[in-house]
N, C-alpha and C positions, 0 to 999 in steps of 0.2 A: 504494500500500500504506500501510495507517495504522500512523504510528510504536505500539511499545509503548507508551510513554508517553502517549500519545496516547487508545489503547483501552483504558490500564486506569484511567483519569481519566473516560472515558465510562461505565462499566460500574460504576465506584464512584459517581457519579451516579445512573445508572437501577437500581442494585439495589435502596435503598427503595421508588422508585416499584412496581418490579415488583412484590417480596416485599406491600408493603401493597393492592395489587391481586389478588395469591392468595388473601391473608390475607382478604380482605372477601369473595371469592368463594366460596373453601373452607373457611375456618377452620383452625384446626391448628397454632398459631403454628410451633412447633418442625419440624413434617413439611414447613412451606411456606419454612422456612427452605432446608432441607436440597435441596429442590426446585431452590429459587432458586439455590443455591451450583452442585448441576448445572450449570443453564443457562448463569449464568458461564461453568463452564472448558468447555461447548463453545464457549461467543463466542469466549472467549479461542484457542480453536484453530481455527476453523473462519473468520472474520470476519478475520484477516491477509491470507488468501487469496481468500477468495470477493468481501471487500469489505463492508462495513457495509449490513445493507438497510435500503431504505428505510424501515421503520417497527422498528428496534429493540426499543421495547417489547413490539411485539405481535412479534416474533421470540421475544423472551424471556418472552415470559408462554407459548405457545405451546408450550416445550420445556420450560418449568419445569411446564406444565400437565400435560405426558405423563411427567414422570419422576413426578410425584406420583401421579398416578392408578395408575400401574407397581408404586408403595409397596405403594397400599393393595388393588389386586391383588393381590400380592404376600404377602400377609398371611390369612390364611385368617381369620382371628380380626374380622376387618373388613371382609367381604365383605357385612354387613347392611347395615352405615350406607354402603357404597362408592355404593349405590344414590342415596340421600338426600343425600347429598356429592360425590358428583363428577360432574360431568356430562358426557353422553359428549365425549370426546377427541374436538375439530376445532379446526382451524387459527379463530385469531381473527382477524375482520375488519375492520382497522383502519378509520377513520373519514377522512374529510377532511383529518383533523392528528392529533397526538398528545396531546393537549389535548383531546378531543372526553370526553365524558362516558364513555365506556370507557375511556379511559387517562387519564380524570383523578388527578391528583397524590396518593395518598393518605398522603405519608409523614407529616405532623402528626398524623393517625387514629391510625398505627402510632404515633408517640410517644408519644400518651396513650395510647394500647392497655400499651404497655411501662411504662408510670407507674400501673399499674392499681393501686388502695389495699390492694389484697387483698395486694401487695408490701412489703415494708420499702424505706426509702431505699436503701440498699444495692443491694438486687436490681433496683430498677428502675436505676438508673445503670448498672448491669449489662448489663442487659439491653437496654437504648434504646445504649449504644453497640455492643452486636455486631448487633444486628437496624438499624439504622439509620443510627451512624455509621459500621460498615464495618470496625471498627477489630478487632485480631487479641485471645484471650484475652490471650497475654503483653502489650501494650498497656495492655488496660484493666487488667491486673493492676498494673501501673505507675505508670498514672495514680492508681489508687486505694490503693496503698501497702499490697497484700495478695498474699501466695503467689500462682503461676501456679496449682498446685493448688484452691486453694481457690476462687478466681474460675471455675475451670472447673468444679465441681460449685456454685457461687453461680449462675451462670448458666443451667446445668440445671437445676436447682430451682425458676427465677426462672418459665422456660416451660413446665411443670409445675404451677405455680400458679395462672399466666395460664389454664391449658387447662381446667384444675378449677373454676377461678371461673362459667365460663361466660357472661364479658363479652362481647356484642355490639361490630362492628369499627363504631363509631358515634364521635364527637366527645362526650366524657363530659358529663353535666348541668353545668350553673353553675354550682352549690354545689360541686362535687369539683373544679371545674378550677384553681382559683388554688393546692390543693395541687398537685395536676399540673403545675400551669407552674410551681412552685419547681423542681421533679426536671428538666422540660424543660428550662430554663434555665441547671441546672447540666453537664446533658448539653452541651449547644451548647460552653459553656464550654473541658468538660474535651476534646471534639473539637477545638477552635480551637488549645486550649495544644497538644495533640498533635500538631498540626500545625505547629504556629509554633516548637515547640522538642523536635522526635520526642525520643520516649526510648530507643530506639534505634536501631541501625544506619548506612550511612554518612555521609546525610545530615543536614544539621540542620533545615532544612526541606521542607515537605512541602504543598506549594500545594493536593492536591485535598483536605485535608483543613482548612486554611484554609477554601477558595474552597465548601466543602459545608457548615461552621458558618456561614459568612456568607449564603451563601444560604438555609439555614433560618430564622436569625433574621431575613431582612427579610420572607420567608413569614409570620413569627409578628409580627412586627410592621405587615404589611400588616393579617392578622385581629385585630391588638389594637392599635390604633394610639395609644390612650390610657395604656396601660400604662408607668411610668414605669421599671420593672425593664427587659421586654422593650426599648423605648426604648434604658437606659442598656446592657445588653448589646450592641447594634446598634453602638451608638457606640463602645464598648470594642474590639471587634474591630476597627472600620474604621481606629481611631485607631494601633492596634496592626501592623495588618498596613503600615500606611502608610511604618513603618518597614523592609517585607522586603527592600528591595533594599541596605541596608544595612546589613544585618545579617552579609553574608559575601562574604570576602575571598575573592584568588586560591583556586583550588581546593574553593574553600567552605569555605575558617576562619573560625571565628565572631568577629566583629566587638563587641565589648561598646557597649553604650550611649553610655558617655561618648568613642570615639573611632570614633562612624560620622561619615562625609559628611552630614549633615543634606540638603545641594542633592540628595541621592538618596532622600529620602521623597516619599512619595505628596503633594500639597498639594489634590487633589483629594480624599484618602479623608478627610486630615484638616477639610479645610472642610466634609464630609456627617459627619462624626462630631462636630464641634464645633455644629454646627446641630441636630442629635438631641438631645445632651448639653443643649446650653441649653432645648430646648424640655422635656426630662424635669423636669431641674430647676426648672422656673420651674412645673409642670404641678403634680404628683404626689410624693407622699412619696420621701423620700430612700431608695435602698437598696443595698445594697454594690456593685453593677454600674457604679448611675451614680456611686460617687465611685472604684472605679478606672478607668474610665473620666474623673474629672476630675483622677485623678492624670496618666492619659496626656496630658491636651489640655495640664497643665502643662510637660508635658515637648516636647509641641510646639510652645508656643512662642517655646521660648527657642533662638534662632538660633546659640549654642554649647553648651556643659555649663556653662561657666563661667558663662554665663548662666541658669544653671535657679534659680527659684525653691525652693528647698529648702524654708524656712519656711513656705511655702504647705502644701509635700506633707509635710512633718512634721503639718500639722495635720489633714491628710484623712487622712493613716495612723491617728491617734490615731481619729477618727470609722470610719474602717473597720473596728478593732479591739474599738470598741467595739458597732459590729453585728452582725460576723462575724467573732469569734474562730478562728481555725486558726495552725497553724505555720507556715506560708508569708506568710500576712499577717505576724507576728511577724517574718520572718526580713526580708522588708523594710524594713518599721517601722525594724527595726535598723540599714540603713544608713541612711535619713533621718536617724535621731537621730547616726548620726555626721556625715553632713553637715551638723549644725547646730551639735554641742556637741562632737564632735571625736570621734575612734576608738576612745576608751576608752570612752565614753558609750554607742558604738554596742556596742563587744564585751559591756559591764553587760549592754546588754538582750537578747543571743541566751544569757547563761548559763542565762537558765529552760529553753532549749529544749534543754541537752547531757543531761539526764535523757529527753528525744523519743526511743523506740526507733525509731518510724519516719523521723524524720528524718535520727538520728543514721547510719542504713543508707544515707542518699541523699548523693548529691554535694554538695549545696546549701549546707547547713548548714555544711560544711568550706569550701565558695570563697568564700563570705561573711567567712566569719573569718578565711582567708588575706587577703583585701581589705583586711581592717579592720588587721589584726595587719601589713600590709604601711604602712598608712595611719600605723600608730604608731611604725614604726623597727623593728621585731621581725623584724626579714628572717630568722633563722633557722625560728624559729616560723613565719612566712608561709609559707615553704621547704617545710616538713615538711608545713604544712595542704593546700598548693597539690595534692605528690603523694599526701597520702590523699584528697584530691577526687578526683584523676585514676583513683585505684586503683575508689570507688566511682561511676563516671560510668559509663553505660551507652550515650552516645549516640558514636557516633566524633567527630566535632569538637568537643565538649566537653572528651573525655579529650586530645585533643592539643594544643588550646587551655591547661592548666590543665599537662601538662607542659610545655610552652614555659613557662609564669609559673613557673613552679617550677627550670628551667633558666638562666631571664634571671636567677634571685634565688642560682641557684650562682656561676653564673659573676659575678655582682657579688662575690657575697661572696668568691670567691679572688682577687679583683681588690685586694678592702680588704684581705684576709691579707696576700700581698704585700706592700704597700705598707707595709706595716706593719713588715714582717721589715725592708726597706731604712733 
């Protein structure tokens, strides 16, 4: 019997493949979505029991075919085009593998199908993470620092637009695609962070959703292998995830940076990402991916914290700031500048950011300046930042992490009370 965890790491895998396989066959983004989610939660029930068949995909194209077709029967108002669009319902007959030219791969098609220009930025981000990373509305609502509400009508609107445009399920012309690979690129991205540091629930990390950014981008770096973005994105991931087994303690508490076991990073992921990283940079223009990614390789390889190059990544933060301005750049930025010029220097530079409505709603911003405000002797203030972290943290190991620091700085302080009285 295959574990849950197990079949729901497979089925989050084959659902782009399947979905961009409907998608090319039928068309419909939105109806072949909903097809596809079908076919899921029969896997998901039917596949404990009977056993995984042998050809998966073409199980799941097969049911996602018949619940579609069902729709647009189903619909009196669509019974023209049912003719012209669906073709009759039969079992698909898989090939020698599943790699064969009928289950070829289409999920990069469906990326740029979701990156279609006829989109605002927004909507595409949108939409390439529920149609391909997998990820839930509240999720990408998260990721992108916008009402649950509003991401759920941004999203229907998004497939809506895609259906009106009347884009072919094709690989877009050469002239539209390097905007498209900005949008894809950031996708990949904001699935990896979601995965490497979920924004909620009780885990903190979230491997299929690592292990499916990372696998997309060497997909896209296999077909663009000159690209120095795609490139430094590839590297950033590898370099990143290299740290996961370090990342959490008994139980799965979060492990912060400066006091993992370093002997428990990947040295394998870091040597393929520090090989990527110097080939982008020495190739192709510099762009924000490949210098966070040259912040990580700085941070791999100094054999303690004590040993981190600080002065280095103070000066790649200043270069990443100045290509890619955001808040989260800035709030890092902020602790470089205090590991260089000391904790007040760093708090300076997060004050632009307590006017950030959306930052100031996130955890972040608060455990930064508890850090810093802890780094300068302010243990009351640290105290107080640590629990409004923990109040706006959304992920479990984060919120219990940041009460622990907020509890070690009580009980210090009634330690120095004491002491004091005697």
């Amino acid at each position: 019997m295959t574990a849950p965890a197990e079949l729901e790491d497979l089925l989050r895998r084959l659902a782009p493949r399947v979905l961009g396989t409907l998608v090319r066959r039928r068309g419909d983004l939105d109806a072949c979505e909903d097809a596809v989610q079908e076919a899921l939660l029969a896997a998901a029930l039917q596949w404990p029991e009977a056993g995984i068949p042998d050809h998966p995909v073409s199980w799941l194209l097969t049911v996602a075919g018949r619940c579609l077709t069902d729709a647009w029967r189903s619909d009196a108002a669509r019974r023209r085009r049912e003719t012209a669009l669906a073709p009759p319902d039969e079992p698909v007959s898989p090939g020698p593998d599943e790699d064969s030219a009928v289950h070829r791969d289409d999920t990069l098609t469906l990326l740029f199908l979701c990156c279609h220009p006829a989109l605002p930025p927004s909507a595409q981000l949108a939409l390439t993470l529920r149609a391909v990373g997998g990820l839930s509305t509240r999720q990408i609502a998260r990721a992108l620092l916008v009402p649950d509400a509003t991401m759920s009508q941004r999203i229907s609107r998004a497939k809506q637009r895609v259906k009106a445009s009347g884009s072919e399920f094709r690989m877009p012309p050469e002239h539209e695609r390097d905007d498209r690979l900005r949008v894809v690129l950031h996708v990949f991205y904001l699935i990896f962070n979601e995965g490497y540091a979920a924004s909620s629930g009780p885990d903190l990390l979230r491997t299929e959703l690592t292990g499916e950014a990372i696998r997309l981008a060497r997909e896209l770096h296999r077909l663009l292998p000159g690209d120095g973005e795609v490139t430094g994105l590839l590297a950033l991931m590898l370099l990143t995830e290299a740290r996961r087994a370090a990342r959490t303690g008994p139980g799965g508490t979060l492990v912060p940076l400066a006091e993992q076991d370093r002997r428990l990073w990947d040295r394998e992921h870091i040597a393929e990402g520090t090989a990527l990283l110097t080939t982008a940079l020495s190739t192709a223009p510099i762009g924000p991916y490949q210098l966070q990614a040259a912040i990580a390789a700085v941070h791999s390889e100094a054999a303690c914290a004590d040993d981190t190059d600080w002065p280095q990544i103070l000066l790649l933060y200043r270069l990443l700031e100045g290509v890619w301005p955001n808040p989260v750049v800035t709030l890092n930025h902020a602790v470089a500048v205090a590991m260089v010029r000391g904790p007040r220097a760093g708090l300076d530079h997060l004050a632009g950011l307590e006017s950030d409505k959306a930052m100031a709603d996130r955890h972040r911003l608060h455990a930064v300046r508890a850090h810093l405000l802890e780094m300068a002797g302010e243990h009351d203030a640290a105290r107080a930042a640590y629990e409004l972290a923990a109040r706006r943290a959304t992920g479990i190991p984060e919120q219990r992490y940041l009460v622990a620091q907020a509890a070690r700085l009580s009980a210090g302080l009634g330690t120095a009370h004491a002491q004091r009285r005697r």
